[in-house]
N, C-alpha and C positions, 0 to 999 in steps of 0.2 A: 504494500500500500504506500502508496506516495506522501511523503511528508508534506504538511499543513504548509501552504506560502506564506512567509514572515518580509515584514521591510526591517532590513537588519538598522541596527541604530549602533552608528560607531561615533565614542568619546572621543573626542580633538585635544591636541595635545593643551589648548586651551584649558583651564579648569573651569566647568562651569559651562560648556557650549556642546550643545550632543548635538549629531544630525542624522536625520530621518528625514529624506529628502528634503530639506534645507536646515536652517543653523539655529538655534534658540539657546537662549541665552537663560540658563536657569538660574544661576545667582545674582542677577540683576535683570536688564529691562529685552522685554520679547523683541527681535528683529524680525524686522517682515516688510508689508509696503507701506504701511503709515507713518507718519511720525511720531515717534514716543517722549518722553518725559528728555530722556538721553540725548535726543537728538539738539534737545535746546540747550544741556548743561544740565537739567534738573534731573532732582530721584523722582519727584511723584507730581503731579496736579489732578486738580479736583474734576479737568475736563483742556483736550487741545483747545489752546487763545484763539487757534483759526476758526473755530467752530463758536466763537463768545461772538453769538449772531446780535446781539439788544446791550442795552446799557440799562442800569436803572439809579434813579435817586435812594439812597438810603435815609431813615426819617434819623432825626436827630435824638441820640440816647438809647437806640434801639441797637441790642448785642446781637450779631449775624455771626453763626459759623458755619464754615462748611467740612468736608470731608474728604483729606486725601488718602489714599492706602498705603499702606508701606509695606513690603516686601521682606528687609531685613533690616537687621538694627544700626544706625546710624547717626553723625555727630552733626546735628543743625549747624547753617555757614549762614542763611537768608531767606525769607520770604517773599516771597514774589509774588504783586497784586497790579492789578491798572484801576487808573483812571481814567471815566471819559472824559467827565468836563470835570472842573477843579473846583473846589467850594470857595465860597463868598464869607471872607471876615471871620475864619477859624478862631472858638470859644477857648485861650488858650489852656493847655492842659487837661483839655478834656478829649482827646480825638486816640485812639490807641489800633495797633495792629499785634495781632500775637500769635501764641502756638500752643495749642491743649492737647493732652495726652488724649488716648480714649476711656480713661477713665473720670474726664473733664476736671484734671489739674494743668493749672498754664504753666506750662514747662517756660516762658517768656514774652515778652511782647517790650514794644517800641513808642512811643508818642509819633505820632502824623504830622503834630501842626505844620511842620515845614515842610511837609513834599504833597500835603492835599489841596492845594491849591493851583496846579498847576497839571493837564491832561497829560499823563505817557507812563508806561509803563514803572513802577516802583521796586527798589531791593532794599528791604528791610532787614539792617545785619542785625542779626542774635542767636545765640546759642542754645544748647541744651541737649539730653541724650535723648534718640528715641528708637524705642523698641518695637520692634512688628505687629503687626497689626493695620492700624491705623491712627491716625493724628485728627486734631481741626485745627483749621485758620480761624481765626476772631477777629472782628472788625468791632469797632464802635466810633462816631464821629458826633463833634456836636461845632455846627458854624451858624453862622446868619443865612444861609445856602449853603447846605452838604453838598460833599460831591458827588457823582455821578461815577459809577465801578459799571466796568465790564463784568459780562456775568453769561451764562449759557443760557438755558431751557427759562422760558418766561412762567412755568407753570409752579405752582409750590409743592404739593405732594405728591405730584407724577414721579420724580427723578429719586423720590425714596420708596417706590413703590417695593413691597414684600418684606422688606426691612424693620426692623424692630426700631420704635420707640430709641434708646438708647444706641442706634447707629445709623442714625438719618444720615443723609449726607448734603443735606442743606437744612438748616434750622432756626430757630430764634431762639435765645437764652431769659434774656430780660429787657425790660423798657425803662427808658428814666437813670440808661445808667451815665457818669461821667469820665469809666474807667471801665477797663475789661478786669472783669472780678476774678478773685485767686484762683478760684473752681465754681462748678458749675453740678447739677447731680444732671447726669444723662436722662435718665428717667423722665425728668421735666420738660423734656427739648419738645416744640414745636415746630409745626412746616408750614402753621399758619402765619399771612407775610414775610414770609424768609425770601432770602435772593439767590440766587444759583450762582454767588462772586466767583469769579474767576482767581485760584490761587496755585502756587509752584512753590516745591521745596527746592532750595540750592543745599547739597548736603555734605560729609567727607567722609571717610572708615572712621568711627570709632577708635 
């Protein structure tokens, strides 16, 4: 009897890259035709910028996070968000960007008031360890006129369809806030008026 047809899968002296008629890259990011996270410099984003099809205004005091996956564990270098249009007469010390674990502790975050004012892309340097799973971005702003963030899907609870409560990947935290808060209980997170922000980790090995 004829043995079973197999697609033999041979390890490249690469570590980390099997192929089975083409190359993937199992300890970091999938090769293929699209562009990935890699291609730009980053470990993860929440969604490709080419596809941040809308912009929207964020309301002032309102904490937004979103959700990027991480693969393996890794030492934060920056945060990577846009602007479309820049906000009007920033409230100062009240405007924050940061990084929460998934178990919604802010591993760190950065004050805005000087780069929200102006439309293009942002790199928000700061640190912090983080381990596999997944992360959120956190946003909070407060001006005379917020700014206006690139963002994907216009919808609010579509993009976290099947997903638990505690692992949205677009959400709102709190209202009324002036500061992105130390933590957060996932539990609580909503998708009602949340924004699908566009964000990217810049990361290094541990």
């Amino acid at each position: 009897m004829p043995s079973p047809s197999f697609i033999p899968v041979i390890k490249s002296a690469t570590a980390g890259n099997f192929t089975a008629g083409g190359t993937v890259s199992a300890g970091g990011q999938l090769l293929g035709a699209e562009f990935s996270p890699a291609d730009h410099g980053f470990e993860t984003w929440t969604h490709d910028p080419y596809s941040a099809a809308s912009s929207a205004s964020v309301v002032n005091g309102r904490v937004y996070v979103v959700k990027l996956p991480l693969r393996r564990t890794r030492a934060l270098t920056a945060l990577w968000w846009s602007i479309a249009t820049g906000a009007v007469t920033p409230v100062a010390g009240q405007s924050e960007v940061g990084v929460y674990d998934s178990a919604g502790i802010k591993l760190n975050s950065i004050n805005a008031d000087g780069v929200m004012t102006s439309a293009s892309p942002k790199r928000s340097v700061m640190s912090g360890s983080l381990r596999t799973s997944f992360v959120w971005a956190g946003f909070v702003f407060n001006a005379a006129t917020p700014p206006v963030l690139a963002r994907g899907s216009s919808f609010e609870a579509a993009p976290s369809m099947n997903l638990p409560t505690t692992a949205l990947r677009a959400a709102v935290v709190a209202d009324g806030a002036t500061a992105l808060p130390a933590s957060f209980s996932p539990a609580s997170l909503s998708t009602s008026n949340c924004l699908t922000l566009f964000a990217a980790l810049e990361t290094t090995a541990p």
